[in-house]
C-alpha positions, 0 to 999 in steps of 0.5 A, a space after each residue: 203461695 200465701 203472702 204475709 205483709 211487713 210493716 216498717 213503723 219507722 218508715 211506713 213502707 209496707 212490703 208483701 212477702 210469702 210465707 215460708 213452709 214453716 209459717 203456713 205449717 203453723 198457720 194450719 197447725 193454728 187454723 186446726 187447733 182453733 176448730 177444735 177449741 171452737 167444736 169443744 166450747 159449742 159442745 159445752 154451751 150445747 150441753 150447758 142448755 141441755 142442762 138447763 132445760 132439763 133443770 127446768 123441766 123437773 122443776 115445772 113437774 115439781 109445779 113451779 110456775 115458769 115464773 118462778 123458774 125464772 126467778 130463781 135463776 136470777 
């Protein structure tokens, strides 16, 4: 079983306890939420990139140098 360790600042003991049904729910409800937030944030800076190069490459059609490209993303 999953254990959690408690600190008494007052005392420095530490003590190691399991963690009850609800703590390990939470843990995993946790852990999912986070995959998820982390799936959704690198879907956004794939996307962001796409974007980008896209930009990019109409630009250079236009016959901007990559120079130029790069100066006016400053």
């Amino acid at each position: 079983m999953p254990t959690k360790l408690v600190v008494d600042c007052s005392t420095g003991v530490t003590t190691e306890v399991e963690l009850t049904a609800e703590e390990i729910a939470q843990a995993e409800a946790d852990a999912a939420a986070f995959a998820v937030a982390e799936a959704e944030r690198i879907a956004a800076e794939e996307a962001k990139a796409a974007a980008k190069a896209a930009a990019e490459a109409k630009l250079a059609a236009l016959g901007l140098t990559a120079e130029e490209i790069a100066a006016l993303g400053k």
